[in-house]
N, C-alpha and C positions, 0 to 999 in steps of 0.2 A: 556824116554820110546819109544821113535820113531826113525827109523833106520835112516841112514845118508844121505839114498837116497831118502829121503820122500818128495813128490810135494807140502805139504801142506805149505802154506805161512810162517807160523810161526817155521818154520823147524828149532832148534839149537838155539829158546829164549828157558831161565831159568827160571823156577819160583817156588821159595818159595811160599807157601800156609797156611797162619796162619788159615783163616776161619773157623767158626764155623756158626753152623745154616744154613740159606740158601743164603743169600747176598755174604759173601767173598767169601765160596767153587763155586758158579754160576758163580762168576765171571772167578775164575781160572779153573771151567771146559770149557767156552765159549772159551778161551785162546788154552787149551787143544785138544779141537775139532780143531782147525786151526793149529795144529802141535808143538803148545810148550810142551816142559820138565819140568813137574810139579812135585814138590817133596810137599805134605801136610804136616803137623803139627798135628798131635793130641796131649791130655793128655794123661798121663797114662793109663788111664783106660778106653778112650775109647772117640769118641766125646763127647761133649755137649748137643748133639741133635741125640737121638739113634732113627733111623729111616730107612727105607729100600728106603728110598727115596737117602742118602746117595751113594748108589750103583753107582744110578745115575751123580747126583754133584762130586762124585772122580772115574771116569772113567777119565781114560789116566794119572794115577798119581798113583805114590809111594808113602806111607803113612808110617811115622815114627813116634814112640809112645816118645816124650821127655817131662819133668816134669820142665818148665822154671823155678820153682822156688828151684831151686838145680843150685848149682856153674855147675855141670856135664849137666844138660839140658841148661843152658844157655849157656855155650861156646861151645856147641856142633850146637844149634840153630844161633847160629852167625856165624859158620863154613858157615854153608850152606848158611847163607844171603851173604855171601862174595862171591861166585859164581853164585851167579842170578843177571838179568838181570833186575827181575820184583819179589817186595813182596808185599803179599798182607797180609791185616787183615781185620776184621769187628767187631771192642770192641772199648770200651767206650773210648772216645777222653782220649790222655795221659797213656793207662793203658798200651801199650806197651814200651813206655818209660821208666813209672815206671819198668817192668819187666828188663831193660837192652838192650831192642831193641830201640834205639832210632833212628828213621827215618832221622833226620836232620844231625844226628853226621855220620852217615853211609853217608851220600850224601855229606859233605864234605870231609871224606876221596874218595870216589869216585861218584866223579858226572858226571858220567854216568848212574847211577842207579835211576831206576824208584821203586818208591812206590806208591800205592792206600790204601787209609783208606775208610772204607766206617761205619762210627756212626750212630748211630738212627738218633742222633741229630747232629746240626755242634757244631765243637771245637768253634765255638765263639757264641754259645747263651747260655749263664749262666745260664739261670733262667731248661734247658733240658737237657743239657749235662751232666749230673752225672746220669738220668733219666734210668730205667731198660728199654732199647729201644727194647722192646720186637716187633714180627710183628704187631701184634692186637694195642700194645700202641702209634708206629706209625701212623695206618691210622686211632688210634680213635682221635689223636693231629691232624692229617690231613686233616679233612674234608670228609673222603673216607666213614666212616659208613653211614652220616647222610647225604651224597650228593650220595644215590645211585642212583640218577635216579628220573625223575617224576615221576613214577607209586607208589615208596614205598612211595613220598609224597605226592599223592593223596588218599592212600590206610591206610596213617596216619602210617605206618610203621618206625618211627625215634626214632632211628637209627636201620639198620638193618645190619644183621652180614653175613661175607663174606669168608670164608675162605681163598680165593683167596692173592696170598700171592705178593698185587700190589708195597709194599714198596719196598718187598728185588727183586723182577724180574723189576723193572724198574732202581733199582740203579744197580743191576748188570750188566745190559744191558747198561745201563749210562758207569757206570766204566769202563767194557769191552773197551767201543770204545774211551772214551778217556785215557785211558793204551797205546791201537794200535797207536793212533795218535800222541803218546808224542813219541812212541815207533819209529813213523816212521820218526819223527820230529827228532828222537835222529840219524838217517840215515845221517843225515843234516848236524849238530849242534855237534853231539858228546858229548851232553850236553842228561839229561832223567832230570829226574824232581818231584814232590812230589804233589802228588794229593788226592783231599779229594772231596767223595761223600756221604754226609749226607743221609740216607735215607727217611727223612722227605721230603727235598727239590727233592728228587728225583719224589717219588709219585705226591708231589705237579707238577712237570711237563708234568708227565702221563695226570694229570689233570686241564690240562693250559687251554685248548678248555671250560670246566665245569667252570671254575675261570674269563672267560673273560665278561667283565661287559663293554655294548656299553650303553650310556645316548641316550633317548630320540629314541629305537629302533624302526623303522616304525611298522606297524601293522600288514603288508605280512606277519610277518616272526613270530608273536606270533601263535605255535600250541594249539589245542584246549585244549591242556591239560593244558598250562601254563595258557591260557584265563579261566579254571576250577579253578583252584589254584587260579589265582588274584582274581576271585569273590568269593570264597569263605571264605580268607582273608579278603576281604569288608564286606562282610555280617555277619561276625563272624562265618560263620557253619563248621562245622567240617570236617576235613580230612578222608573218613570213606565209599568209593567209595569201593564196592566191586570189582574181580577179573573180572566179564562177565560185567558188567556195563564201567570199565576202558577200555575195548578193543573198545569200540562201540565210544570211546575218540581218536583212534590211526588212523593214517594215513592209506588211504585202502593200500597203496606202501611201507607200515614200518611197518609190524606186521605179524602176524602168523596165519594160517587157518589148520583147522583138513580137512584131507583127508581120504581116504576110507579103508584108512587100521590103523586107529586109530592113524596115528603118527600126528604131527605138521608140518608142513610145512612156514619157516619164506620168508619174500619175502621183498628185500631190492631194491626197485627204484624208489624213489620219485624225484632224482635233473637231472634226467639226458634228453637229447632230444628224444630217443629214446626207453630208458628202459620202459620207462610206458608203453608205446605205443606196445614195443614188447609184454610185459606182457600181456596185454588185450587180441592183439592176439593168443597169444600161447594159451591164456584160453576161444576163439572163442566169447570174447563178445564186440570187439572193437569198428566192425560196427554199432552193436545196441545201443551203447550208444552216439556212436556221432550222432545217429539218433535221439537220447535224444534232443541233446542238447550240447553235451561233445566237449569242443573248446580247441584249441590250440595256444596259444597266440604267434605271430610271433617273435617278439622281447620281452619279460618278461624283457630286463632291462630296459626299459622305465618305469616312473613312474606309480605305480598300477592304480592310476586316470585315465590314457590313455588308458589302456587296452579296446578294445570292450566290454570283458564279465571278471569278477571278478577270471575265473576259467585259468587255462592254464594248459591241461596236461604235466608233466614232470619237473612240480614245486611244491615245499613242501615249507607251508602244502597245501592240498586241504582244500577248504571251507567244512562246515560239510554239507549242501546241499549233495555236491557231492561228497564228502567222505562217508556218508552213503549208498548212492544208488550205489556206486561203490564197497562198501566192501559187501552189501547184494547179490549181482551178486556173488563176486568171492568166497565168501562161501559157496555158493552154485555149484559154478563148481569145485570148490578143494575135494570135494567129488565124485565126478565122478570117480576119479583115485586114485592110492596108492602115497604117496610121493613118493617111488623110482622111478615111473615113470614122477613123475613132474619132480623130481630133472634131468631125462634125458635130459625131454623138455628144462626146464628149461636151463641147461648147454649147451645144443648144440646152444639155438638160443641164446645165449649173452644174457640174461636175469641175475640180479642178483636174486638166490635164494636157498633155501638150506633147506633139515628136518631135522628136531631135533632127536639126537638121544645123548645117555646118553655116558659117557669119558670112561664106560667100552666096549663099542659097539665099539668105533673111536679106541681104542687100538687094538682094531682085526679087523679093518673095511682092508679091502683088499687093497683098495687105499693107505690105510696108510704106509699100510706095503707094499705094491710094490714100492710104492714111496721115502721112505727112511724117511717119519715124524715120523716112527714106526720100533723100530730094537731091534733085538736080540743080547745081550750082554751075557757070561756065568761068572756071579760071582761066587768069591769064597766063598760066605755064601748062596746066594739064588738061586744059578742055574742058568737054560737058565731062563732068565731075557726080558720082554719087558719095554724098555724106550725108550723116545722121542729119536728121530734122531738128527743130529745136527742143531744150529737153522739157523746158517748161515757158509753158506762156499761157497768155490772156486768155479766155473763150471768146470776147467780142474782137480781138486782135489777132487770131492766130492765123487766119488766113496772110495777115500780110508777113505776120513771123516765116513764115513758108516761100518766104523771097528773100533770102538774104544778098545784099550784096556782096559779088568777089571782092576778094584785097584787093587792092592798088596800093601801087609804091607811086608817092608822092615827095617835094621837094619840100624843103623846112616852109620855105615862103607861103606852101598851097596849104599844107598842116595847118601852122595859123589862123590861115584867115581859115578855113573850118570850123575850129575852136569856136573863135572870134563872134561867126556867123551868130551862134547862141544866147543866150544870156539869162542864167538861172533864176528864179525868181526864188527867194528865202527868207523869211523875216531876220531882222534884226534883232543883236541877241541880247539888245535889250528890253526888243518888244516881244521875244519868245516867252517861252511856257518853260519850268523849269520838272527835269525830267532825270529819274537817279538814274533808271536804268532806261535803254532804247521802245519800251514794251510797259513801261508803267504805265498804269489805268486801261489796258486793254484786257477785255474779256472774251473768252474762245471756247468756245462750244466742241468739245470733240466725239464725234461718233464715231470715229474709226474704230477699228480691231484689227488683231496680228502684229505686224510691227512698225511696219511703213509712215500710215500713218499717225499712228497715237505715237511713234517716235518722235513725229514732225512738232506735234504739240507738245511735248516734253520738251523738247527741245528749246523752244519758242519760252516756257515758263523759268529756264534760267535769266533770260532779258527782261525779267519783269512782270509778263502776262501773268491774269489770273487765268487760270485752266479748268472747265470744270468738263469731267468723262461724264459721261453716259453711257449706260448697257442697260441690256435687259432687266428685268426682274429676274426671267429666268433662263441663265447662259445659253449660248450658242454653242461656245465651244468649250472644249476642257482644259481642266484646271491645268495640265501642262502649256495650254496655247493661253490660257488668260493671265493666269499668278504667276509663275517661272517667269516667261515675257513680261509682264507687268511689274517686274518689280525693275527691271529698268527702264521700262514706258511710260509707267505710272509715275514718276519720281517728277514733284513740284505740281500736282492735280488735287483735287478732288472729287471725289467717286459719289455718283447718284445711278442707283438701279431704276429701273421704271421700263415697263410695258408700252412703249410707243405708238400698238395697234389698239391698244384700251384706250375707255373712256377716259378715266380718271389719267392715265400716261401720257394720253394725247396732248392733254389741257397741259399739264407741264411742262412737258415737249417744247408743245407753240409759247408757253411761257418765256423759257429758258430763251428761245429763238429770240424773243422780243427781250430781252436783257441783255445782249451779247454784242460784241464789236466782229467776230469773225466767224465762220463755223467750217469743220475742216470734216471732209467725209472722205472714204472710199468704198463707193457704191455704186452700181449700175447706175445709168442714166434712169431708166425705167422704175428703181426704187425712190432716187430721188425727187421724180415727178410726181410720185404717188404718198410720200410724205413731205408735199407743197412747197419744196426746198427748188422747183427752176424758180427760173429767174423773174416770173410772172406773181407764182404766188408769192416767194420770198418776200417782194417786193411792198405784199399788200401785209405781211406779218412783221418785216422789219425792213423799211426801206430805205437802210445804211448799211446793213448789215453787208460783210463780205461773205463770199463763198469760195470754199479751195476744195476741188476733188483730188484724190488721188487714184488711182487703181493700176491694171497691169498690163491691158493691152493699148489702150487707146494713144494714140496720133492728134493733130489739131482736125483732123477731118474723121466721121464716119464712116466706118466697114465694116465687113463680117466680124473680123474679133472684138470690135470698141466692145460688147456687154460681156465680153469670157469674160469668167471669173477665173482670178489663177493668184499665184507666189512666186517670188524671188525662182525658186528651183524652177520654172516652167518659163520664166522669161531666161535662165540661164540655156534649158533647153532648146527653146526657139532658136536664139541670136547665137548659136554655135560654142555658147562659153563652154558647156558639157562636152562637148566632143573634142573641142580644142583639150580641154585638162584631162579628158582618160587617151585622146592619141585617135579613136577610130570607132565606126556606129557600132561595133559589136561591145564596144566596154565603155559608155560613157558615165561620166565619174561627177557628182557636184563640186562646185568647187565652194569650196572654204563655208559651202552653206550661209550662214546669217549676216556673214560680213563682206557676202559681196554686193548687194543690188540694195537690198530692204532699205538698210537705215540710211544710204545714201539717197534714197529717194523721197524718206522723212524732212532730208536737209532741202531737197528740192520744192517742196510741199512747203517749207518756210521762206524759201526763195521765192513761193509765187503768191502766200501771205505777205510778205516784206513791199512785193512788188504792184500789190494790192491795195494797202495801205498808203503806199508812195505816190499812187495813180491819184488815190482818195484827197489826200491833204494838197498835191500839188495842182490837180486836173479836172477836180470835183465830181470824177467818174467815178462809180462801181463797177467792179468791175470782181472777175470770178476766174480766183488763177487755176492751175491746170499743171498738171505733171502725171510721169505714170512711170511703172517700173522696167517698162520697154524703153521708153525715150532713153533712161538714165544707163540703158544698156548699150547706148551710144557712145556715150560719153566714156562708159568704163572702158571703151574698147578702141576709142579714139587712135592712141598709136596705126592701128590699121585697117579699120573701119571706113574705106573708103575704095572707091574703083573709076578705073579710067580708061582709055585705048590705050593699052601699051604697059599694063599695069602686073608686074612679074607675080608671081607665085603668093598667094598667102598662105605663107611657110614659118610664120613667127612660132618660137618654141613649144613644143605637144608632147602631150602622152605622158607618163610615171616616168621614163628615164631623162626627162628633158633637166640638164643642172645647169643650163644660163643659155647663151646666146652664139659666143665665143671662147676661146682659151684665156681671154682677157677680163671674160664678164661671167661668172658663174661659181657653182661651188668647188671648195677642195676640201679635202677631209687632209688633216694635221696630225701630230704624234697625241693631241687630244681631243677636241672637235671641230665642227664644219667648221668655216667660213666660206665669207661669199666678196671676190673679189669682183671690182667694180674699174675697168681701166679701159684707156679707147688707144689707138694707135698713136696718137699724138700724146701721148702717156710714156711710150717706150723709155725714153730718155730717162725716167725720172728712176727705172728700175735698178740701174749705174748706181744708184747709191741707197739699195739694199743690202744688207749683207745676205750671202750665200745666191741669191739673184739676180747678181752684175751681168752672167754672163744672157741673159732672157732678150735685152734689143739685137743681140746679131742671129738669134734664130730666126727660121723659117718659119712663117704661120703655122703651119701644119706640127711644126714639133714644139711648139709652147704647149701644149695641155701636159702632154707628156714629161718634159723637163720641169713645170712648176709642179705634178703630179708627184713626182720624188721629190722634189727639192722642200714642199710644204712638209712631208713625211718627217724630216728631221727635227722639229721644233714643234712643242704645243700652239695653239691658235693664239692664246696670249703674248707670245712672245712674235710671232708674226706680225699680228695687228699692230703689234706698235711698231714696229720697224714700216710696214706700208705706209702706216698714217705722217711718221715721222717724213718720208719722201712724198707726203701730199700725194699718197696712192689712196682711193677708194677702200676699202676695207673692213670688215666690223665680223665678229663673229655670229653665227645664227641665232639668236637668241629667242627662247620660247615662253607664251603667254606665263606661265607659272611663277619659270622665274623673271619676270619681270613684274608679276604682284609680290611677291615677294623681296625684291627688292627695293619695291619705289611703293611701301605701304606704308600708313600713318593711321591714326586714330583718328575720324570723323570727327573735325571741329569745326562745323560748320562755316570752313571757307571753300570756297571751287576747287582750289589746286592750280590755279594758273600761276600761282606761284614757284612751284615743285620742279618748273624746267620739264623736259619733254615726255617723262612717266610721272600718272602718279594715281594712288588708290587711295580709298578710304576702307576702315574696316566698320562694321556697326555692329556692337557686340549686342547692343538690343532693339535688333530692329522687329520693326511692328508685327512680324513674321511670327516672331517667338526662336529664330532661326540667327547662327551668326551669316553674317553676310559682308561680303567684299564684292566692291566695283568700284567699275573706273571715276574717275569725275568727271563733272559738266568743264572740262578745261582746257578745251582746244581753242576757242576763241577768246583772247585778249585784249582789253578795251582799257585806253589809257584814261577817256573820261567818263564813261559810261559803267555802271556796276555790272559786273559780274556773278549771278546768286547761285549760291549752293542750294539747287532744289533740296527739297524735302525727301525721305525715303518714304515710298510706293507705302501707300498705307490701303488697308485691306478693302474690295473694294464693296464699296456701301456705306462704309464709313460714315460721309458724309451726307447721306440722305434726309437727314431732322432739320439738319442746318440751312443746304439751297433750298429747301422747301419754305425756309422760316424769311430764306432772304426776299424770296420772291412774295411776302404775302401769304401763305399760308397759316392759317391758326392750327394751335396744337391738336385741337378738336379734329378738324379736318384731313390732318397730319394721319393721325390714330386712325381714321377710319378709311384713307386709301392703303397706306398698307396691311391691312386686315382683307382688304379685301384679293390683295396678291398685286395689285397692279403695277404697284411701287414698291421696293424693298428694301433693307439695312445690311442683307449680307444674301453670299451665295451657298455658306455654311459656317459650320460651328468653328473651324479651324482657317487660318490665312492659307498656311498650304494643307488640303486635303492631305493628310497620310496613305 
């Protein structure tokens, strides 16, 4: 569907599109937006999942209606696989095989051909993989209902329901980039490959930060909300903390204040050196409190014991001391004005912070739509059409990324010759390059911080990459935003401190720059002009070199927000995910915090590396991809993220009471815990051979909650579950982050875990911490030719400073005498985690 002269990186890949629901077709629209030729799959009769959401997910693709279970739909569907580059599915492990598409048998007559599977569950865990892998029965096996957050577990809300669709938009985003990277690996190699992203294992790495279990954590770093929760646990009392009671528990630099024109106003700057501090002032109460008393601890990575006074602005948490008397202050000044005019202040002085405003507002918010995270599309069922923009693309391409074609349903015959039209250009594999993993011999320059992007290039260093960090000599932020996050950021890097604005820093800097294949920032436009990183200077420093920004507000076009600085929480804000999960402006609530936006946007930040690379080897462009934390809030939100004339109510599930959708989709509570049934109308029949819920198809909609209400009441959730699943009913009990490390742990031996089936942790009894430590593994993408590596544990950071100094040319002599002089450093203190 894209002319021949098209700049988009993906210009002239193939792709078959079996998908159904939201996981495969995101995949191959993310595909589609970067310039591939997408041919879709439907049944006969129409998706699986009839939704206007649709519109969306198969924009830039031709849709052919075939019935695979007919001799005519099957050799007609194999037609087409035989001219793609790239197929995708998202069904139950094996059921495409059974149909006649068997993925392996296609890759030995040609292997060059890439395939992505993307299951609930993985092809190797028995006990899930037949399991109706519906969204909701994902994140209830995941951890994802009953880990939303401290607030729902102070507020005694477990499990609580989400609509948010975090299984199928982080495996797609998963899949996406490593498809590009096998893709670009195949530039090489000549060889494509066969990939499986479980969607279980996916979410599970959205929410690796939620899952990360450190032994014997100092006591700086317990907020008052966790130190609520453990005593209240000791004492036996009950979870049962009202909604204005929990707030007065929040960080005065991490929560939300009402302003004078009724909105919320969220305000994210607890870790940083300077944010607090800007905040106070912008809100004119800065000098008064340091008249208080309000101190600034000079070095916070020294042990808290050392500290003069217990407080340090611009470290989380603050003491409740001064957490109170600082939130009573800016409660009262956030009143003074309207959010939109904080939001001004706010923006211009580099402050993170942002109002809350609901997904129907941010659909037609101005910015949006000037910016390109909001576009006009004209379908052929619903009209001029608003959907997300695209979530990641080129810099030199994005403008035409911002024209996506509608769908069109087309005939087999017009499919083909589409396909056909192309013809890939790839070495042969016996003239290729031989390559273990997708990412061997590439070097990546990472200056990110937080978690976005330095997730992006952790990530990227299981495929192979060598990764080297870079930070300050002397931090930014604190030890809870740099070490805690870093020790699953950090994992497969190594760590060089160095002063960027110094002499001595700079020269390393430019050094590093001129050694590296990629460099991955997120930072305003205006810092990277001024450390010679556009695309002018770069060019004269290293002019191969790729470039990936990430950040939080930016679109393919400029506007007022492209330079805010912000986080995950202030794009939840914006795009209405907060107001959607507390119900209403007067109580908006985060959702799930780390595991909704950030690390998915890490995976997008690899998608527009992968897509980068792919441009390089096959198009001999440079080119500088682009993602940000708003786009990927498109995508998270996809199910309904969209408007049209005639378009009813965005009414999809809200607020703390919300437990599913229907009496067929949501939770029950049993003679011993939740579950979360998962069943659509055309389910009824199957209920006939449940025991004790035969009589549920001849009720009346209205009296299913009620009848399965009591009837779940009689039997533990064990004994249920298996009765549902045995009638191929949806079904799984809620299960929560804890015990799922604790069930699916092993001892760190240095393999991924993509072997373990759909959970799986490592424990590291001596990690470089000094600390035990448990996280998840690098193990949601599965590569049948390509390696898989078990990064490295986050090793402290400075670590490495002797070493890249020594790679690049440096003598010891020289060595010795920039860090003496501070420019460059080996550590940010005596301890990995500050006590």
């Amino acid at each position: 569907m894209r002319n021949s002269f098209s700049n988009l990186p993906l210009t002239g890949v193939k792709v078959v599109d079996f998908g159904q629901y939201i996981a495969g077709p995101a995949v191959a629209m993310l595909l589609g937006d970067l310039g591939a030729t997408i041919v879709h799959i439907d049944p006969p009769n129409g998706p699986m999942w009839d939704s206007p959401a649709n519109a969306t997910l198969n924009r830039n693709k031709v849709i052919v209606n075939l019935d695979l279970k007919t001799q005519q739909g099957l050799e007609q569907a194999r037609t087409l696989c035989a001219e793609a580059d790239i197929i995708v599915e998202n069904f139950r492990p094996g059921k495409m095989a059974k149909l006649g598409i068997d993925f392996a048998e296609m890759r030995e007559e040609r292997p060059e051909l890439i395939t992505i599977s993307l299951p609930g569950f993985a092809s190797n865990d028995p006990s899930r993989r037949e399991l109706r892998a519906y969204e909701s029965i994902v994140s209830a096996s995941s951890g994802v209902f009953t880990d939303m957050g401290l607030n729902r577990v102070l507020m005694g809300l477990n499990p609580s329901f989400s609509p948010l669709p975090l299984a199928s938009a982080y495996a797609s985003q998963i899949a996406a980039s490593a498809t590009v990277l096998a893709l670009q690996s195949r530039q090489v190699t000549g060889l494509g490959d066969q990939i499986e992203v479980p969607l279980a294992a996916a979410v599970m790495e959205g929410l690796c930060y939620n899952s990360l279990h450190v032994g014997g954590m100092p006591e700086r770093y317990l907020t008052q909300r966790e130190v609520e929760i453990e005593r209240r646990r000791v004492e036996g009392l009950p979870m049962n903390v009202g909604y204005e009671d929990l707030q007065e528990l929040m960080d005065p630099f991490f929560r939300s204040y009402m302003c004078k024109d009724g909105r919320g106003f969220y305000v994210v700057c607890p870790s940083h050196k300077n944010h607090a501090r800007r905040c106070l002032e912008v809100l004119g109460i800065y000098d008064e409190l340091v008249e208080e008393g309000l101190t600034s601890e000079e070095d916070t990575y020294k042990p808290w014991s050392e500290w003069e006074s217990k407080t340090s602005l611009g470290v989380y948490p603050m003491p409740k001391n001064w957490a109170d008397k600082i939130s009573a202050r800016m409660k009262e000044v956030f009143m003074t004005r309207t959010s939109h005019e904080w939001k001004k202040m706010f923006g211009r002085g580099l402050i993170p912070g942002a109002p809350q405003r609901w997904l129907q507002e941010w659909m037609h918010d101005e910015y949006a739509e000037t910016s390109g995270l909001m576009i006009d599309v004209h379908d052929p069922v619903y009209g001029e059409m608003t959907q997300p923009g695209p979530v990641v693309w080129m810099e030199e391409s994005g403008e035409e990324a911002l024209q996506p074609k509608p769908r069109r349903w087309v005939d087999f015959d017009e499919a083909l010759k589409i396909l056909k039209k192309h013809r890939t250009e790839i070495p042969d594999e016996s003239e290729g390059e031989s390559q273990e993993s997708w990412l061997s011999g590439v070097k990546i320059l990472d200056l990110c911080n937080v978690i976005a992007g330095p997730h992006s290039a952790s990530y990227m260093a299981r495929f192979g990459a060598d990764v080297i960090k870079l930070e300050p000599a002397d931090p930014m932020y604190d030890s809870w935003n740099t070490v805690i996050y870093g020790m699953s950021q950090m994992r497969g890097k190594r760590s060089i401190l160095a002063d960027i604005t110094s002499r001595h820093g700079r020269r390393v800097f430019e050094d590093l720059v001129k050694s590296v294949d990629v460099i991955v920032w997120n930072a305003p436009d205006n810092q990277i002009r001024k450390m010679g990183l556009d695309p002018d200077n770069l060019r004269k420093l290293n002019p191969d070199a790729l470039f990936c920004k990430l950040d939080c507000f930016s679109g393919v076009r400029r506007g007022a927000r492209t330079d805010y600085i912000g986080y995950d929480d202030l794009v939840q804000a914006t795009t209405g995910i907060m107001l959607r999960f507390g119900g209403g402006m007067d109580r908006p609530e985060e959702h799930a915090h780390v595991g909704t936006i950030d690390v998915m946007c890490g995976f997008g930040g690899a998608l527009s590396v992968a897509a980068a690379l792919y441009q390089k080897h096959r198009h001999g462009r440079i080119g500088r991809g682009r993602t940000s934390l708003s786009s990927n809030s498109g995508l998270l939100q996809v199910p309904f993220a969209f408007d049209y004339k005639g378009r009813g109510l965005y009414d999809e599930p809200s607020g703390p009471e919300a437990s599913g959708y229907d009496a067929l989709t949501r939770f029950y509570s049993t003679a011993s815990r939740h579950i979360l049934l998962s069943a659509y109308e055309n389910d009824l029949s199957l209920f006939r051979n449940v025991e004790g819920l035969e009589d549920l198809p001849d009720l009346e909609e209205e009296e299913r909650a009620a009848f399965l209400s009591t009837a779940f009441q009689t039997q533990p959730a064990d004994e249920w579950v298996e009765r549902l699943q045995a009638a191929d009913i949806g079904a799984v009990i809620c299960e929560n982050l804890d015990s799922l490390r604790a069930m699916n742990l092993r001892e760190a031996d240095g393999s991924a875990g993509t072997e373990n089936g759909s959970y799986s942790f490592s424990n590291y009894p001596d990690h470089p911490s000094g600390h035990e430590v448990i996280q998840l593994d690098p193990y949601a993408v599965r590569s049948v030719r390509a390696k898989i590596i078990a990064v490295t544990p986050a090793e402290k950071f400075g670590t490495s400073t002797r070493a890249i100094l020594r790679e690049l040319g440096y003598v010891e002599t020289a060595i010795e005498a920039m860090i003496k002089t501070g420019n460059l450093s080996e550590s940010w203190s005596k301890e990995y985690l500050p006590s």
